[in-house]
C-alpha positions, 0 to 999 in steps of 0.5 A, spaced: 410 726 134 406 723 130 408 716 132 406 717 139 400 720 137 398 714 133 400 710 139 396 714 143 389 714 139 390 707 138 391 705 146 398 702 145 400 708 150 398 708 157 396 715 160 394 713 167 401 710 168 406 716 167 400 721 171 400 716 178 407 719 180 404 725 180 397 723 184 401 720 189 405 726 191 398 729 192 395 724 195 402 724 200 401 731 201 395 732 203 394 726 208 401 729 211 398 736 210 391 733 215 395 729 219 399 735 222 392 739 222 389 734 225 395 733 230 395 741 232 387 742 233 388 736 238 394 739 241 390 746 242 384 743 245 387 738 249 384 731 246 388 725 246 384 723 240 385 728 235 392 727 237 393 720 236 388 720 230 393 726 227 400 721 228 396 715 225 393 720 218 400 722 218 403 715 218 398 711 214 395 717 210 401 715 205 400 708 206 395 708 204 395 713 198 400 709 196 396 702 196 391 705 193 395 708 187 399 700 186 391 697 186 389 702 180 396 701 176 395 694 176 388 695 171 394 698 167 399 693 167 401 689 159 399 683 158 405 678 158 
């Protein structure tokens, strides 16, 4: 234990990288989560839009959520 926490102090250990999994689901979860709403508002009062920019939150929501997390661990990648 006392080893990682001098990695840990010293910046040798990354927290960032072993937390993104865990923001990518959220991020997943709630494009997902808005899609569908977004989807079922359009379907109740009857816009074409809403609908299709629901299926297009639902799909690209993650995409992008995904894009997005790749584009902050790449600040953290080690030096080679």
């Amino acid at each position: 234990m006392k080893e990682w926490w001098q990695e840990f102090i010293a910046f040798r250990r990354f927290i960032t990288p072993q937390v993104m999994p865990v923001v990518f689901w959220i991020g997943v979860a709630i494009a997902v989560i808005m899609g569908i709403i977004t989807v079922v508002e359009g379907a109740l009062v009857g816009s074409a839009r809403l609908i299709f920019l629901g299926l297009v939150t639902l799909f690209a929501g993650p995409l992008f959520v995904r894009i997005l997390c790749e584009l902050v661990l790449t600040f953290f990648r080690p030096e080679k």
